[in-house]
C-alpha atoms as a printed R data frame, in Angstrom:
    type eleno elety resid chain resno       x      y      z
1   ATOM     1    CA   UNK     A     1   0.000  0.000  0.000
2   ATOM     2    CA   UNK     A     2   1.016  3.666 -0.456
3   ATOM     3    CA   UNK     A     3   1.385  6.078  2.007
4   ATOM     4    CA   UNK     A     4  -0.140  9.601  0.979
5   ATOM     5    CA   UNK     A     5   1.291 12.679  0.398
6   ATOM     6    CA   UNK     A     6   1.115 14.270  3.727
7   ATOM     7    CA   UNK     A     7   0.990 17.297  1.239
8   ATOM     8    CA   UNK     A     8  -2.447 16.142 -0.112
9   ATOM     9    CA   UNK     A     9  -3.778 15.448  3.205
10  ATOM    10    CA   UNK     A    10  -2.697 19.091  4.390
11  ATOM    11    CA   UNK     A    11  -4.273 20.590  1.049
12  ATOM    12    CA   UNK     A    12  -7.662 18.189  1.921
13  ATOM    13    CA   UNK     A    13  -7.902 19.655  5.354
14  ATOM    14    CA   UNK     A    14  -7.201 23.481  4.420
15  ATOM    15    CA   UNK     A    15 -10.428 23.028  2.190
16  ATOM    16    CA   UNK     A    16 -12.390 21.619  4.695
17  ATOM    17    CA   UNK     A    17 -11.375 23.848  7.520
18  ATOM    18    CA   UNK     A    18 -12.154 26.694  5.382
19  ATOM    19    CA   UNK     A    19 -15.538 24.702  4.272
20  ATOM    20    CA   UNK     A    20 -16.342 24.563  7.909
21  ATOM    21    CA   UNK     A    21 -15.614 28.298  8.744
22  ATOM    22    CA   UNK     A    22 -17.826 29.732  6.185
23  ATOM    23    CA   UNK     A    23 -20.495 27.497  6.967
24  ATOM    24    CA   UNK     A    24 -20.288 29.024 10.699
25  ATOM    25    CA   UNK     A    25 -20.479 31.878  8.873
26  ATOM    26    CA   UNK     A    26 -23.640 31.204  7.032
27  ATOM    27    CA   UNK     A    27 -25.096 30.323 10.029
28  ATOM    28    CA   UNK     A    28 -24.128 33.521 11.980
29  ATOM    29    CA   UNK     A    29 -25.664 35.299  9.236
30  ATOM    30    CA   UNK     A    30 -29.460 33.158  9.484
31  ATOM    31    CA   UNK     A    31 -29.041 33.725 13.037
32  ATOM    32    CA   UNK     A    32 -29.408 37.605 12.765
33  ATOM    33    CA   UNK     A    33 -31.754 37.667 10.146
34  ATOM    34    CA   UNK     A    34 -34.138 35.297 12.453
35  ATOM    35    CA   UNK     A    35 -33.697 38.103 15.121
36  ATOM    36    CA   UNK     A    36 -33.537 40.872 12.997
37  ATOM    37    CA   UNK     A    37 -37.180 39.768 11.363
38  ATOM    38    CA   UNK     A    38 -38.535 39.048 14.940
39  ATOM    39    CA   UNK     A    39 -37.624 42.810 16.005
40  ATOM    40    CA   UNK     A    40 -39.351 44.081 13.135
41  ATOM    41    CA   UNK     A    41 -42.613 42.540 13.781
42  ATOM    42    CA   UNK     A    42 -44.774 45.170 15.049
43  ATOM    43    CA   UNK     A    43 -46.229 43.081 18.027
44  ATOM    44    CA   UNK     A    44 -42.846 41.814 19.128
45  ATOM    45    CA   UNK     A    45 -42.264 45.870 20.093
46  ATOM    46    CA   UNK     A    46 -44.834 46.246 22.790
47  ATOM    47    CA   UNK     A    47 -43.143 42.848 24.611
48  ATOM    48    CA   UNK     A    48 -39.940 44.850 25.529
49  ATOM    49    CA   UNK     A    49 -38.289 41.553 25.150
50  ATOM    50    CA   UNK     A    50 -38.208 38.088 23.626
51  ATOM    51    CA   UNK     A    51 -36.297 34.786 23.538
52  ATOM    52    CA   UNK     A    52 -35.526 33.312 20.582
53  ATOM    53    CA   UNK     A    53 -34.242 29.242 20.798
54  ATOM    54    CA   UNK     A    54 -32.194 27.400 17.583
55  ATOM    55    CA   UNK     A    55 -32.199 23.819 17.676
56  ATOM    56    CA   UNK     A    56 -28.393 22.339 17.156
57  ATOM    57    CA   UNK     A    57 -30.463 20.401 13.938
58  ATOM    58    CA   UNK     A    58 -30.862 23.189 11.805
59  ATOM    59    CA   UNK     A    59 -27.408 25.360 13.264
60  ATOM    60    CA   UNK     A    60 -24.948 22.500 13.906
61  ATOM    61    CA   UNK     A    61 -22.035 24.584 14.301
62  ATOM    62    CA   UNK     A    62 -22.544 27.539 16.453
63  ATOM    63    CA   UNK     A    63 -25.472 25.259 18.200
64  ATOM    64    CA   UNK     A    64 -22.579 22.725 19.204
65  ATOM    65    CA   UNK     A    65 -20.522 26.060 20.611
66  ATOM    66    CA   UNK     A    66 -18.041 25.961 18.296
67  ATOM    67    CA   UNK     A    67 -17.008 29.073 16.518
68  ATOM    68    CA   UNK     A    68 -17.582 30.961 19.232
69  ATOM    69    CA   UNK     A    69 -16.466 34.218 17.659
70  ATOM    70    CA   UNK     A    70 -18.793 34.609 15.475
71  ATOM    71    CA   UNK     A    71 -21.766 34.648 18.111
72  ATOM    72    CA   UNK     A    72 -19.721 36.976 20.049
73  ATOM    73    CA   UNK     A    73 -19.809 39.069 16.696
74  ATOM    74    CA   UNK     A    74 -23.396 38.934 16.446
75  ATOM    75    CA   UNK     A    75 -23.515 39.952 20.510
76  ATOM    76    CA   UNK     A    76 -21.447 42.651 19.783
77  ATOM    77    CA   UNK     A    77 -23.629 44.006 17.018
78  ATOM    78    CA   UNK     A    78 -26.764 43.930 18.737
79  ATOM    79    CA   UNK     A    79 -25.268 45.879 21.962
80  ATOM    80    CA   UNK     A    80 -23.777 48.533 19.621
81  ATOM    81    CA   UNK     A    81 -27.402 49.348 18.591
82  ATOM    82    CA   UNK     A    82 -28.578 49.404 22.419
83  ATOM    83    CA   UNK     A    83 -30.031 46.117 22.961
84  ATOM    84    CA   UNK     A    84 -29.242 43.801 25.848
85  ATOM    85    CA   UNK     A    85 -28.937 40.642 25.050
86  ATOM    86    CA   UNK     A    86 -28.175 37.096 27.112
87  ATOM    87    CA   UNK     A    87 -26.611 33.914 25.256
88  ATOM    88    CA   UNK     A    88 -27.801 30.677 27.134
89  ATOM    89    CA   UNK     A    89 -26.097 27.601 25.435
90  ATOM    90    CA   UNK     A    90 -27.799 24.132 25.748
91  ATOM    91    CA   UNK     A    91 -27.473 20.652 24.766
92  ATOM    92    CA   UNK     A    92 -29.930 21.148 22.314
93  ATOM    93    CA   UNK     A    93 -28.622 24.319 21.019
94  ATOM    94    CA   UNK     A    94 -28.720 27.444 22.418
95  ATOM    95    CA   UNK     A    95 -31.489 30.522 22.906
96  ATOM    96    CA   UNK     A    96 -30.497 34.225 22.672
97  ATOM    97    CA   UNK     A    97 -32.857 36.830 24.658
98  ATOM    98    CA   UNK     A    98 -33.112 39.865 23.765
99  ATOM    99    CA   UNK     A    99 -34.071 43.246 25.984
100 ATOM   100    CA   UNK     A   100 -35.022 46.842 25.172
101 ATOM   101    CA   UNK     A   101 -36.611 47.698 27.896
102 ATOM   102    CA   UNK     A   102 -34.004 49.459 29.602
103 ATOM   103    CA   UNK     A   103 -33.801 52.233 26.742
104 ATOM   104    CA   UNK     A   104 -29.923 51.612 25.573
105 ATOM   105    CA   UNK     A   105 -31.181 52.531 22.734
106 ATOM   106    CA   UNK     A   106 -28.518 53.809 20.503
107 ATOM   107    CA   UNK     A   107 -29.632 57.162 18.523
C-alpha cells in the first residue's frame, strides 16, 4: 500500500477547515436575520423583550458552541445598537434573549 502525500492530506484539510468556517459563517448570518425579522414585527415591540431558541439540527455549528467568535460578533452588534442581550447555550442548542426595555437605545 502507499502512504499519501502528507501534502495532499494538508491541502484536503485546508479546504475543509475553510468549508467549515464559512459554513459558521452562514449560520451567523441566518441567526441575525431570524432576530432581525422578529424585532421588526410590530407586536414583538410592545413585549420589551423576547427569547428566541435554535435547535443544534438546523445550526450545527454555532449550536454545538463551536465558533464561538462569530456569536460573540453577532452579541457585539446587537449591543452597539442598544439592545441587551443574554446567550444561554444548551445541549440542544442554544437561545439568545433579547431586551429593550431598559432604553440603551442607541440614537
Amino acid at each position: 500500500m502507499n502512504i499519501p502525500k502528507a501534502k495532499f492530506l494538508q491541502q484536503s484539510w485546508l479546504r475543509n477547515k475553510a468549508s467549515v468556517e464559512k459554513q459558521a459563517h452562514n449560520e451567523a448570518i441566518l441567526v441575525r436575520g431570524v432576530l432581525t425579522n422578529t424585532l421588526r414585527n410590530p407586536q414583538t415591540h410592545k413585549q420589551g423583550t423576547f427569547s428566541q431558541f435554535f435547535d443544534v439540527a438546523e445550526y450545527p455549528l454555532l449550536g454545538r458552541g463551536a465558533y464561538p467568535e462569530h456569536i460573540s460578533t453577532l452579541q457585539k452588534e446587537f449591543e452597539a445598537a442598544g439592545y441587551e442581550i443574554i446567550l444561554e447555550q444548551r445541549n440542544n442548542g442554544f437561545t439568545i434573549s433579547i431586551d429593550w426595555r431598559n432604553g440603551g437605545i442607541s440614537e
